[in-house]
Rosetta silent file (secondary structure, phi, psi, omega in degrees, C-alpha in Angstrom):
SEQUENCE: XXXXXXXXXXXXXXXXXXXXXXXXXXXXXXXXXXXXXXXXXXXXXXXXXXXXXXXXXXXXXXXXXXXXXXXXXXXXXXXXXXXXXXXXXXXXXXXXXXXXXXXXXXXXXXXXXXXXXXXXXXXXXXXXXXXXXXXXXXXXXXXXXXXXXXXXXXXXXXXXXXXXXXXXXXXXXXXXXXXXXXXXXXXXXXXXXXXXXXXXXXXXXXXXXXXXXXXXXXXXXXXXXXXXXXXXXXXXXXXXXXXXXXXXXXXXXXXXXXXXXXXXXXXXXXXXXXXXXXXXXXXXXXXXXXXXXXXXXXXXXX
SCORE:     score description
SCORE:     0.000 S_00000001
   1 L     0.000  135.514  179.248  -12.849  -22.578  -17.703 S_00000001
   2 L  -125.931   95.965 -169.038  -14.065  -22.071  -14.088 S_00000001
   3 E   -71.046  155.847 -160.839  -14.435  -18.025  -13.398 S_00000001
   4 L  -133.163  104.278  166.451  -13.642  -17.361  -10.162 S_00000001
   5 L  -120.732  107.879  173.799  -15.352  -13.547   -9.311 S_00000001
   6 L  -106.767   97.007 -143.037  -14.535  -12.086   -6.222 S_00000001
   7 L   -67.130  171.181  178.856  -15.607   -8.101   -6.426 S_00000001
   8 L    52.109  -39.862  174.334  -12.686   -6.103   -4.313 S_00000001
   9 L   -37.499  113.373 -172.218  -10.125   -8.632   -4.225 S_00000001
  10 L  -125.177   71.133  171.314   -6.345   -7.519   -4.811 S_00000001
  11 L  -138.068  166.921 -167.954   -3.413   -9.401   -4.144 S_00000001
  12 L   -42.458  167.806  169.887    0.246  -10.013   -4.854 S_00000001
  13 H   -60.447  -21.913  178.951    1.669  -12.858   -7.322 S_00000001
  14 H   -72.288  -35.003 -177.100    3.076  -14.624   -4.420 S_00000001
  15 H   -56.736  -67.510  163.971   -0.187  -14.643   -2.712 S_00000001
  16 H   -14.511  -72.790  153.017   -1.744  -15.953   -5.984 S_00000001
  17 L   -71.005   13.333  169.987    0.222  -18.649   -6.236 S_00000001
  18 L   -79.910  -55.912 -157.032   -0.047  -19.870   -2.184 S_00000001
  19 L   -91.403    3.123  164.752   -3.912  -19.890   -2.827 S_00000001
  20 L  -124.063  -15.353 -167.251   -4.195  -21.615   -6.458 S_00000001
  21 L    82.922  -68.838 -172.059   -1.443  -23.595   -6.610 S_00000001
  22 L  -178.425  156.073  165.458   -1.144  -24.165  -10.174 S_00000001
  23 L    60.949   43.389 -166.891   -3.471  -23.901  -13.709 S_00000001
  24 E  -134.041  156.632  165.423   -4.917  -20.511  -12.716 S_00000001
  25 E  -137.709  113.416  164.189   -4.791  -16.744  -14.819 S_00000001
  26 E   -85.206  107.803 -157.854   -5.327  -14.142  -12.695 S_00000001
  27 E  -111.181  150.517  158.365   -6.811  -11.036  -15.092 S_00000001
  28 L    72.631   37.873 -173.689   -7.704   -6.952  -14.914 S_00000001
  29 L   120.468  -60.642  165.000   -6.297   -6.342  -11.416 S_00000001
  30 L   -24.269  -74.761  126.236   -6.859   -9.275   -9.842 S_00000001
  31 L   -32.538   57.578  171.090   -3.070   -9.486   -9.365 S_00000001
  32 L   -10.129   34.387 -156.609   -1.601   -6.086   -8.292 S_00000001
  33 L  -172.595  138.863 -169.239    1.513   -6.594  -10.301 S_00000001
  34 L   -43.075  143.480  172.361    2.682   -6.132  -14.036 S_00000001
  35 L   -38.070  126.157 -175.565    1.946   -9.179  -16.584 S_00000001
  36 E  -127.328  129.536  170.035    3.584  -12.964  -15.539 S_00000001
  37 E  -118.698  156.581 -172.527    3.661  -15.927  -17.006 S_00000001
  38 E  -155.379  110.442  167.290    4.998  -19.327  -14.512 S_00000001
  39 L  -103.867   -6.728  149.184    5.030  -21.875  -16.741 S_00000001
  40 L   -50.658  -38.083 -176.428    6.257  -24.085  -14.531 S_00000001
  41 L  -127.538   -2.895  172.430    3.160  -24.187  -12.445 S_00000001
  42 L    80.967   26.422  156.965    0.568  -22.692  -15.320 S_00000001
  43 E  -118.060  149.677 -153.067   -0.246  -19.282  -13.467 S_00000001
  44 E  -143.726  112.754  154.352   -0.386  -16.303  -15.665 S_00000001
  45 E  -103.071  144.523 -169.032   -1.419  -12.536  -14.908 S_00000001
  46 E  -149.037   81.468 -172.915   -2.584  -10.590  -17.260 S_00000001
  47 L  -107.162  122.967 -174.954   -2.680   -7.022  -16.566 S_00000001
  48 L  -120.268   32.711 -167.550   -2.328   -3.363  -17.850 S_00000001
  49 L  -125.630  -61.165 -179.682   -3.089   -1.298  -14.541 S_00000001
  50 L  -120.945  147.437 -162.680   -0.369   -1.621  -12.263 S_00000001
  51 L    99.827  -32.233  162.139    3.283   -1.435  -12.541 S_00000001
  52 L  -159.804 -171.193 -153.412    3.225   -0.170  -15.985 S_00000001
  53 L   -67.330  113.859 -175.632    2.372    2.218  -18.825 S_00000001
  54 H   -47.795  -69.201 -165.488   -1.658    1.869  -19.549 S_00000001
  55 H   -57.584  -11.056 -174.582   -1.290    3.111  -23.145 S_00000001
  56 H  -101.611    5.856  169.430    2.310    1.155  -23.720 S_00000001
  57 L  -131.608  152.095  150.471    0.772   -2.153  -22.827 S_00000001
  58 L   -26.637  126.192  172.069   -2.550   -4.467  -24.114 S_00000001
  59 L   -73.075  151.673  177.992   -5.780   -4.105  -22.306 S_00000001
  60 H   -36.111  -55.843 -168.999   -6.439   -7.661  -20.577 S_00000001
  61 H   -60.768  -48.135  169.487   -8.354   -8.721  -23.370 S_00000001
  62 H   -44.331  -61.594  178.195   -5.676   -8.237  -26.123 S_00000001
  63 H   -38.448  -51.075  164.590   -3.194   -9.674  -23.871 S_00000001
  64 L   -66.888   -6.646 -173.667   -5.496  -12.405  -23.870 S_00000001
  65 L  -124.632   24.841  169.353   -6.485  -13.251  -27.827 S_00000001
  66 L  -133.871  -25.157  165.346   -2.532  -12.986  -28.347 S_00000001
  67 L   -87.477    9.137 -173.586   -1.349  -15.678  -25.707 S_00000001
  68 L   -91.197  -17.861 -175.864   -4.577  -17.860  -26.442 S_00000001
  69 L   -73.055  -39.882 -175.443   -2.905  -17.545  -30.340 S_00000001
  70 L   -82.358   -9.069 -161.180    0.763  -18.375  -29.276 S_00000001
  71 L   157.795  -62.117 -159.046   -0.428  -21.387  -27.548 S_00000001
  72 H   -37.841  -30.770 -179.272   -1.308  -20.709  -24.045 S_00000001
  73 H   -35.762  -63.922 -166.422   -4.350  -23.605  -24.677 S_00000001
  74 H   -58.606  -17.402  159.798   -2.432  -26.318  -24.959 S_00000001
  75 H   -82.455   -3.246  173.101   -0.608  -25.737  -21.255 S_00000001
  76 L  -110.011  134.837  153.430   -3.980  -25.671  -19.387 S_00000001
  77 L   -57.873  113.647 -165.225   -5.427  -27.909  -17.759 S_00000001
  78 L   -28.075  -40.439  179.450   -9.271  -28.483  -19.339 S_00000001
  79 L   -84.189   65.990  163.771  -10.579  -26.999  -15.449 S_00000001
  80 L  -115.218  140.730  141.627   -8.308  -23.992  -15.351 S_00000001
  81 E    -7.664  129.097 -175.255   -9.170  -21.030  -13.320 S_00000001
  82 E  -153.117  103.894 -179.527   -9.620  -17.685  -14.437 S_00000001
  83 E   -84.415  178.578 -137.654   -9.786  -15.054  -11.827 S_00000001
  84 E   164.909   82.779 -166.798  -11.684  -11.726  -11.489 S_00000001
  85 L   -87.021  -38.072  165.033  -12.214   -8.757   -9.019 S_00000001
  86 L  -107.760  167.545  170.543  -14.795   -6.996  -11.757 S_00000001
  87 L  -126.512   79.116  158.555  -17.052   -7.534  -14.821 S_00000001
  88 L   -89.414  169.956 -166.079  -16.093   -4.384  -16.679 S_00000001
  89 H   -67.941  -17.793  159.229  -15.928   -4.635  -20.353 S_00000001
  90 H   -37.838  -80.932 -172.873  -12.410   -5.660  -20.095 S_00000001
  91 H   -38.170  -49.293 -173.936  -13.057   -8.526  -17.874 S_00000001
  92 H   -77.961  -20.654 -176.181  -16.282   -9.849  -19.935 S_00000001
  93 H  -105.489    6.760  179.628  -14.412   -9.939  -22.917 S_00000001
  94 H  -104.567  -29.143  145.756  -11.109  -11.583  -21.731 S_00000001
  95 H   -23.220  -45.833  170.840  -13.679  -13.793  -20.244 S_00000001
  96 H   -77.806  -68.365 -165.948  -15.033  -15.038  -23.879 S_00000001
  97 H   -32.693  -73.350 -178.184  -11.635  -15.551  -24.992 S_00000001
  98 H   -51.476  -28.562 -164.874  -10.627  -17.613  -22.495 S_00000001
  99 H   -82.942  -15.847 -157.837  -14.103  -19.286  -21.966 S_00000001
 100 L  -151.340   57.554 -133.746  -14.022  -20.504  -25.832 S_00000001
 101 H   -99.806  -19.646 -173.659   -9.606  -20.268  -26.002 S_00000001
 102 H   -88.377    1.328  157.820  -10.414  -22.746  -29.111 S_00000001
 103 H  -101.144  -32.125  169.345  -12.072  -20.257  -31.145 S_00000001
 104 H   -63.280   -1.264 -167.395   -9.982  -17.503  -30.330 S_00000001
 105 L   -67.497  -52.092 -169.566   -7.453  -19.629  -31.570 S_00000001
 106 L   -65.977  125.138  159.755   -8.297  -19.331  -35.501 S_00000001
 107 L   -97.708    2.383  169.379   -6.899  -16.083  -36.666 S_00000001
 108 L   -90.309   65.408 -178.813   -9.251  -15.553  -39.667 S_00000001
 109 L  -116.601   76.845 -129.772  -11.603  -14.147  -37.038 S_00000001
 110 H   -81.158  -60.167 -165.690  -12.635  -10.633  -38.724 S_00000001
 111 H  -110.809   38.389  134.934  -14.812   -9.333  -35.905 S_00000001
 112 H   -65.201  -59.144 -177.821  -13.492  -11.011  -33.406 S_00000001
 113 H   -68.634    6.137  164.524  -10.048   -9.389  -33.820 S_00000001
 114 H   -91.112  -20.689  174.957  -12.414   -6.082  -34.314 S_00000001
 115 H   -90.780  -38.753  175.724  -14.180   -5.968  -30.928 S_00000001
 116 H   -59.871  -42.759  167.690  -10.749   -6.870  -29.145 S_00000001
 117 H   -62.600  -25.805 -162.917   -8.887   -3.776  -31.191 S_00000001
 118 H   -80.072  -66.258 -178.260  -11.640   -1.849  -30.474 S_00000001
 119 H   -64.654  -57.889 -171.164  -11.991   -2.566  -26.720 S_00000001
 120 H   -44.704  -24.770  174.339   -8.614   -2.469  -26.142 S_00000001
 121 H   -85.156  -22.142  173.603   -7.675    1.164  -27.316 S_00000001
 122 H   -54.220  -34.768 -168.464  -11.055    1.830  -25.589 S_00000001
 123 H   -90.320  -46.167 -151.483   -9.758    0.314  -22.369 S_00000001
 124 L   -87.806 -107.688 -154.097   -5.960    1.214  -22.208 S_00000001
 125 L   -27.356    5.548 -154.641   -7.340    5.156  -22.917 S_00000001
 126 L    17.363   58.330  172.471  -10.217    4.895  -20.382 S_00000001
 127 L    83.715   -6.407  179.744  -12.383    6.128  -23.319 S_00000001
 128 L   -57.132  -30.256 -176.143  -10.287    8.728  -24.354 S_00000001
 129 L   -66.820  134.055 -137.988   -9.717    7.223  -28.309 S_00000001
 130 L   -84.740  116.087 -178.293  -10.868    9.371  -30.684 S_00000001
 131 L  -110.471  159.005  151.234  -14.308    7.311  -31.990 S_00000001
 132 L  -115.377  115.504 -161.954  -16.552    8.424  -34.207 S_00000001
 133 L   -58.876   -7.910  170.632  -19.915    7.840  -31.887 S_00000001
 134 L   -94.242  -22.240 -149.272  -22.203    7.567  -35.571 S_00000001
 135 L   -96.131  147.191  174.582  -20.071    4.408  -37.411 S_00000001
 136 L   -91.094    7.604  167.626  -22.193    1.488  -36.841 S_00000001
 137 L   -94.963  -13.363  171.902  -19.759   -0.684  -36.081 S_00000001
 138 H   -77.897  -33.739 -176.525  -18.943    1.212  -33.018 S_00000001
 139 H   -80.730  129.504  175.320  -22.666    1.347  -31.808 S_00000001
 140 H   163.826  -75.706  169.336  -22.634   -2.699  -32.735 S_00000001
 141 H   -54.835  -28.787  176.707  -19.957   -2.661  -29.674 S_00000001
 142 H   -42.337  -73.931 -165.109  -21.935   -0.011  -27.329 S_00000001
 143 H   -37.485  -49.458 -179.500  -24.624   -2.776  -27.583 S_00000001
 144 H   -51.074  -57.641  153.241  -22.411   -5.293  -27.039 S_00000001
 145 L   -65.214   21.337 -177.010  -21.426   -3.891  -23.643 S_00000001
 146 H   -63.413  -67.354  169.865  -24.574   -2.420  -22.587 S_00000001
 147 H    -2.731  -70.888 -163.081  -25.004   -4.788  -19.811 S_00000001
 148 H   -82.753  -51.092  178.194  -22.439   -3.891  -17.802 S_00000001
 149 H   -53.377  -47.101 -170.318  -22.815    0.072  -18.935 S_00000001
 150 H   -74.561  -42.074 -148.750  -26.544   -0.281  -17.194 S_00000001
 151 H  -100.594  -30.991 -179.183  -25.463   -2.270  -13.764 S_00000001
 152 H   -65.679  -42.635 -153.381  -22.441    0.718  -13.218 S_00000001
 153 H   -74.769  -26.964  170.982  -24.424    3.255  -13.903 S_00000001
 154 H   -72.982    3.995  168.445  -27.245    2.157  -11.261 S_00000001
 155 L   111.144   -6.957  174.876  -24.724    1.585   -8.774 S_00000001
 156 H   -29.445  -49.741 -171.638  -23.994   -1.928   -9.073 S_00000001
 157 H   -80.976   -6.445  170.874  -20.834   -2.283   -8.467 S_00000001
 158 H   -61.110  -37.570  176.594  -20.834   -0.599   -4.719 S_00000001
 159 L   -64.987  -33.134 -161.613  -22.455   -3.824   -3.562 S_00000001
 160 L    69.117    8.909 -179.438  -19.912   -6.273   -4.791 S_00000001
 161 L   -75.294  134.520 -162.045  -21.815   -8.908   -5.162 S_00000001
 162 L  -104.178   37.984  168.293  -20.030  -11.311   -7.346 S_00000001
 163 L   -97.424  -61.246  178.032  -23.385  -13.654   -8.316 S_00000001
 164 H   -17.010  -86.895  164.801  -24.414   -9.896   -9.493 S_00000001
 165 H   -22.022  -49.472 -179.889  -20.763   -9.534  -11.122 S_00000001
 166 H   -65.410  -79.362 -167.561  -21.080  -13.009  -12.960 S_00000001
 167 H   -28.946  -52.342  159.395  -24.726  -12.535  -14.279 S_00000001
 168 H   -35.198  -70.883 -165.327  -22.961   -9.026  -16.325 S_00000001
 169 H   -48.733  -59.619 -167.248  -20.222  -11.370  -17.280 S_00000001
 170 H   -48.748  -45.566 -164.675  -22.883  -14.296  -18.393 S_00000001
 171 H   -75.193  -25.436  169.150  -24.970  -11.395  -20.249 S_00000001
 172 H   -60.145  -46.740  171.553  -22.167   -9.538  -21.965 S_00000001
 173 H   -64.945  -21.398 -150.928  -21.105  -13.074  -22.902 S_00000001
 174 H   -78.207  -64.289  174.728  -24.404  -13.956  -24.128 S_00000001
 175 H   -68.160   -6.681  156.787  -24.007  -10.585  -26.792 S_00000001
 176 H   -64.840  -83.055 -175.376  -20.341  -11.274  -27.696 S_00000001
 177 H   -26.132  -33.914  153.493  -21.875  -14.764  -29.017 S_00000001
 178 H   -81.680  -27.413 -168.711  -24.196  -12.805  -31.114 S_00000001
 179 H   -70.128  -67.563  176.692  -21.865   -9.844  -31.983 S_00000001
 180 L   -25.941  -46.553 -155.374  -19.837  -12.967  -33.538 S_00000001
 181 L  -109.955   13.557  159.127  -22.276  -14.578  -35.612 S_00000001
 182 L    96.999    6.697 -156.311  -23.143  -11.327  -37.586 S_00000001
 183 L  -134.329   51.811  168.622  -26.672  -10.556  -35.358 S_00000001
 184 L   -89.632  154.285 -155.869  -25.350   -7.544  -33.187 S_00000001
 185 L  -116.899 -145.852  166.976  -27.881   -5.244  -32.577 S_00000001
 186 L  -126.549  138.142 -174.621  -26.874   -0.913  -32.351 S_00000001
 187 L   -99.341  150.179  176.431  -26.947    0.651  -29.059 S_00000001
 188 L  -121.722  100.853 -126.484  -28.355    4.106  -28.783 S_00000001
 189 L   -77.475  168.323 -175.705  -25.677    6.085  -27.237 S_00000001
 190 L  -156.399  101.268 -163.260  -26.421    8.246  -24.002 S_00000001
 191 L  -112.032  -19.457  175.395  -23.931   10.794  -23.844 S_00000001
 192 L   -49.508  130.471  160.382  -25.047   13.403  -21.683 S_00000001
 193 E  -136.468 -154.036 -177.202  -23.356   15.095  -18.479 S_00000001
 194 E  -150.163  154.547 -173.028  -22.984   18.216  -16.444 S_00000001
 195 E  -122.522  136.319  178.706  -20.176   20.327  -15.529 S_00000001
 196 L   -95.612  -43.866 -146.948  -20.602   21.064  -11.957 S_00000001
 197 L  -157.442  169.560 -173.799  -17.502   23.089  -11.637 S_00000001
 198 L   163.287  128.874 -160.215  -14.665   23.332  -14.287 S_00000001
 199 L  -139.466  178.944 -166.009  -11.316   25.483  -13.476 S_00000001
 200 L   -67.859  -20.826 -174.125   -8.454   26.001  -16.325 S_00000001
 201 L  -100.838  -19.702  176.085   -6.585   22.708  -14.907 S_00000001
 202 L  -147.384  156.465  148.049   -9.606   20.250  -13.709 S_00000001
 203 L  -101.392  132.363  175.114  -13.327   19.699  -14.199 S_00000001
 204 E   -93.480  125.941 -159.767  -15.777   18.372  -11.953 S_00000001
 205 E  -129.681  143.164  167.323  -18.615   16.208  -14.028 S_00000001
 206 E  -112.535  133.143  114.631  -21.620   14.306  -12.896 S_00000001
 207 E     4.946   69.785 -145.363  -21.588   11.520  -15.116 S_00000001
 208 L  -100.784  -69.899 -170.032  -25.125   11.230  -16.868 S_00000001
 209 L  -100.479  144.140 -164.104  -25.305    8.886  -20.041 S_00000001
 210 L   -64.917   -0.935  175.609  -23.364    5.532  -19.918 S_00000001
 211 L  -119.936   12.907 -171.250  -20.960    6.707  -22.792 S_00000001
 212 L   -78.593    8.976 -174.995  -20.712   10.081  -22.100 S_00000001
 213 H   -78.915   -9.726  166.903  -17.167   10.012  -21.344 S_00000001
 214 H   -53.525  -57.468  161.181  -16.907    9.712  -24.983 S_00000001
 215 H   -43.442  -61.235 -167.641  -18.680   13.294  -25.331 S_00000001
 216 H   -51.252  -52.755  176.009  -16.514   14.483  -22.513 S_00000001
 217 H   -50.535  -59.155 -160.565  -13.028   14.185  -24.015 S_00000001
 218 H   -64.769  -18.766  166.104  -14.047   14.743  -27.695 S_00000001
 219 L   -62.430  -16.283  176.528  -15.365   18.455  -25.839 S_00000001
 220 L   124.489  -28.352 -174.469  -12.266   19.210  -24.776 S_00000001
 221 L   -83.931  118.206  175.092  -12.009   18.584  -21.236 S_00000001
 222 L   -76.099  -24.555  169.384   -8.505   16.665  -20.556 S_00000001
 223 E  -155.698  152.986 -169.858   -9.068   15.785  -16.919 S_00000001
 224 L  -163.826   98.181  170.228  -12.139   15.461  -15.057 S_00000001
 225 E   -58.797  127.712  141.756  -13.358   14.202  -11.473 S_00000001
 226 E   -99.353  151.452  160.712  -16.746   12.373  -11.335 S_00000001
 227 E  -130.514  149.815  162.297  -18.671   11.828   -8.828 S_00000001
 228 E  -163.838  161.875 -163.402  -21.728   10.496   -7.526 S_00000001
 229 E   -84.456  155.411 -174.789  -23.014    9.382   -4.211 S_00000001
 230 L   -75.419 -162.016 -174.943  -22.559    6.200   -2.442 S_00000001
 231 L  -122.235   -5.856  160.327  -25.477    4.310   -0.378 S_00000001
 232 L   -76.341  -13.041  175.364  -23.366    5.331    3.121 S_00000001
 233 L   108.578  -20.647  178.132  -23.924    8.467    2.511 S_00000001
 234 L   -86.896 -122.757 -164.762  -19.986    8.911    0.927 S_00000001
 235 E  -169.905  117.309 -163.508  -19.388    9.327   -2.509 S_00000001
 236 E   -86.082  155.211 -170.482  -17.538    7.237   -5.371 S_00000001
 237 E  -140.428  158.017 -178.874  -15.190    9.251   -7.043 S_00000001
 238 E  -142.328  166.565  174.153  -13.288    8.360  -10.296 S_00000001
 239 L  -135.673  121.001 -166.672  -10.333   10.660  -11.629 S_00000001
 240 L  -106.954  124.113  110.650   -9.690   10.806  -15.572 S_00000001
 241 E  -116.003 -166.986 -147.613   -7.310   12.231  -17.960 S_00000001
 242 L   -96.258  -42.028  156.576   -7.260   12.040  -21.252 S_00000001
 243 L  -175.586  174.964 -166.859   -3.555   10.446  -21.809 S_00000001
 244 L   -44.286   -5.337 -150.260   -0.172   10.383  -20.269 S_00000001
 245 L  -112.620  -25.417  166.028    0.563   13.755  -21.755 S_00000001
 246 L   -73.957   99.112 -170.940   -1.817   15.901  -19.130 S_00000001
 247 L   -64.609   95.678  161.641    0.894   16.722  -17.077 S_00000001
 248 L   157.214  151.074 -140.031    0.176   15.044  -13.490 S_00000001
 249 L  -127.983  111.029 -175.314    1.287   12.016  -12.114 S_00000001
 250 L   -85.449   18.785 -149.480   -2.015   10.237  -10.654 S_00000001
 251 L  -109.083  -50.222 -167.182    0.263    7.351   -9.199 S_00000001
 252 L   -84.480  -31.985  168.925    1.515   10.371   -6.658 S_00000001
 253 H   -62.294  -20.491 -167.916   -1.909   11.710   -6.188 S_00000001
 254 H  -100.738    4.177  175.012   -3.401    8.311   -4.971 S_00000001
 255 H  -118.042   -8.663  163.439   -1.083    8.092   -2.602 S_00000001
 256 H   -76.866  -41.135  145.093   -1.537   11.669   -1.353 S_00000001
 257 H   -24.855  -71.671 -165.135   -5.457   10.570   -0.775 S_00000001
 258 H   -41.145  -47.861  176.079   -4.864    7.880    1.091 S_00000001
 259 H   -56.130  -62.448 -125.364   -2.706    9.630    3.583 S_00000001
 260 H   -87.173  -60.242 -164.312   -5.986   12.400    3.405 S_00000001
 261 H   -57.354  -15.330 -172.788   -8.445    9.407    3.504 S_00000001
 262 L    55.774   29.267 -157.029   -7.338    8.347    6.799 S_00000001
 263 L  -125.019  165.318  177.262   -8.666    4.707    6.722 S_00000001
 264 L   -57.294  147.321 -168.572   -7.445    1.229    6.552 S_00000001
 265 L  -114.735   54.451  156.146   -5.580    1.113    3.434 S_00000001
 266 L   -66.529  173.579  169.008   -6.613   -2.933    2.259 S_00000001
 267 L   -58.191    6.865 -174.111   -7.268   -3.716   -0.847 S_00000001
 268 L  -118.980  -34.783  172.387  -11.072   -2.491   -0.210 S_00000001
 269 L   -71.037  -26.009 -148.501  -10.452    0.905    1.510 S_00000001
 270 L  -111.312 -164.490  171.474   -7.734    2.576   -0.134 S_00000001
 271 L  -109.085 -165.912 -177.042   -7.860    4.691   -3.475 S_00000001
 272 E   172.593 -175.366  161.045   -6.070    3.006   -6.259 S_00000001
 273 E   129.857 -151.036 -173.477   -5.883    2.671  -10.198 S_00000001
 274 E  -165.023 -148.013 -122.659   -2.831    3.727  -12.366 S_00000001
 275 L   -88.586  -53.767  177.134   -1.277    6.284  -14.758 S_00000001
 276 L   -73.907  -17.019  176.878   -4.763    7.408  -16.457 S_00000001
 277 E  -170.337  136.068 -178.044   -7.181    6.827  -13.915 S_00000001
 278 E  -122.211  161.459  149.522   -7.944    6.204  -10.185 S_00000001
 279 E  -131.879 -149.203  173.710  -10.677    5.969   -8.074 S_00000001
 280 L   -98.868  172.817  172.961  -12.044    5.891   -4.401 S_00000001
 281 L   -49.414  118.076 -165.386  -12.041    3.453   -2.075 S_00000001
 282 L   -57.080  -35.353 -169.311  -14.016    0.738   -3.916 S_00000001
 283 L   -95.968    4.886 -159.349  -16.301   -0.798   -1.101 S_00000001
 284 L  -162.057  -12.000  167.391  -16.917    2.945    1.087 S_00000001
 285 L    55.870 -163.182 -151.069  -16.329    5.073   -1.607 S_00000001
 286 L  -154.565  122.623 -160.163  -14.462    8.224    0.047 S_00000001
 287 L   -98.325   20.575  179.913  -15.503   10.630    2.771 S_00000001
 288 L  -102.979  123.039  179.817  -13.422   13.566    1.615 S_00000001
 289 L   -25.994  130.434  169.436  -15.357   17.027    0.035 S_00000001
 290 H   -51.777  -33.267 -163.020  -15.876   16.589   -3.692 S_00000001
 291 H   -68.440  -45.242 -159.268  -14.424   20.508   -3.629 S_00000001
 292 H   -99.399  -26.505  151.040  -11.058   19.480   -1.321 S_00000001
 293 H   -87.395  -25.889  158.569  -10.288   16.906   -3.973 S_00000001
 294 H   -49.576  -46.873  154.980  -10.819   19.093   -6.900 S_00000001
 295 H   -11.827  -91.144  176.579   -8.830   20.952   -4.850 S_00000001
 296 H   -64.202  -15.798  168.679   -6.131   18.904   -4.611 S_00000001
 297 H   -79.110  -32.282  175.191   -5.868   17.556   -8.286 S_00000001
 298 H   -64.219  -30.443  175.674   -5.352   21.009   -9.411 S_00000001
 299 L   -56.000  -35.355 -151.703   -2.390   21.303   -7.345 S_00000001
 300 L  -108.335  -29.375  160.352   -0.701   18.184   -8.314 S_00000001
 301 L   -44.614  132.435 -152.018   -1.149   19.651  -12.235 S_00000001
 302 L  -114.537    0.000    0.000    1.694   20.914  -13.400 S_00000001
């Protein structure tokens, strides 16, 4: 497998194929456009963010340990391409699959198939599924992702840098490899926020401890704006609820930002995300009052 990580990067399937040709899986994003398989030329996306229902489809990784099961090995070419705008815990673990497609292969894989169910209800809910934050097989997974929990919370990912972006993926990979073989270690959860602001329809949170979104939800709060500031001076912004049933359609809100943000709307600029969660412009973060977006999310709640 030859990852390909390019931080920001979005574009259509057509695009995809112009610029790989053939014997490539674009994952997480990468591809703006519902899951595809082209078996004809061996490019594959494999996606749960745009185009359809987060919670009705497989987080990337699942999607990934169920066509590496059906087959997909045996149609790649030994060099094939595996593409990659982040290293979020998706990404590092669809990453393993694919990087080792001949172990994910075996289905008597007990905690293999336990960190992929696990991430995946983690991932399609953006943390919303009801854990309990004591069983040690959940802190076993914390650990496992810590990496990557540590470089977001310091801000990593505002740089883009994708040698930055692999080196998560490589380290994340490193603790899968252990996670496997029975020598996982327990993460010691960090759960802590703040409520800045909180109104009966949205909260405003700063974001403290690298799980606390765990905390947040099981507390009560159903939708919640974070924030925290950018190194321009603007401010990354993320938008949560808890599942399709918190009545407001963030699809329509991200497109009422944009018109608001006033900025080029590339794939680097714009807001974006999909039924459960959005965020700001990824590379500039978003120059609009935390207060005039709370604002405006309350509005679009029904």
């Amino acid at each position: 497998m030859n990852l390909i990580m390019e931080p920001g990067i979005v574009m259509s399937f057509d695009d995809f194929r112009k610029r790989f040709k053939h014997n490539a899986i674009a994952i997480d994003g990468y591809v703006n456009e519902p899951p595809r398989y082209d078996m004809q030329d061996r490019l594959f996306n494999l996606n749960h963010h745009d185009g359809c229902s987060r919670l009705g489809t497989r987080a990337t990784c699942a999607q990934a340990l169920m066509v590496a099961r059906m087959g997909l090995g045996i149609h790649l070419h030994h060099e094939f391409k595996v593409c990659a705008d982040d290293c979020d815990e998706d990404v590092c673990l669809t990453c393993s699959i694919f990087g080792k497609i001949w172990q994910a292969e075996q289905l008597y894989n007990p905690l293999l198939n336990k960190l992929v169910d696990y991430e995946d209800k983690l991932d399609a809910t953006c943390g919303s599924y009801p854990v309990k934050c004591n069983d040690p097989s959940f802190l076993e997974i914390c650990w496992v992702f810590e990496p990557y929990r540590s470089f977001r919370s310091l801000g990593g990912l505002e740089f883009g840098d994708s040698e930055q972006y692999l080196g998560v993926v490589d380290d994340v990979g490193s603790r899968i490899e252990k996670y496997l073989v029975g020598k996982a270690k327990k993460a010691r959860l960090k759960i802590d926020y703040e409520v800045l602001s909180k109104t009966s329809k949205v909260a405003v949170i700063k974001e403290i401890g690298a799980q606390c979104r765990y905390r947040i939800f099981e507390d009560g709060i159903d939708l919640y704006l974070a924030a925290r500031p950018a190194q321009n001076g603007n401010n990354v912004v993320t938008i949560i609820k808890k599942s399709p049933f918190v009545n407001i359609d963030l699809i329509a809100l991200t497109a009422r930002l944009n018109e608001f943000e006033g900025v080029s709307l590339d794939g680097l600029s714009k807001w974006g995300g999909g039924d459960m969660v959005i965020g700001s412009p990824r590379a500039i973060g978003t120059h609009l009052p935390i207060e005039e977006i709370a604002q405006l999310v309350g509005a679009f709640r029904k």
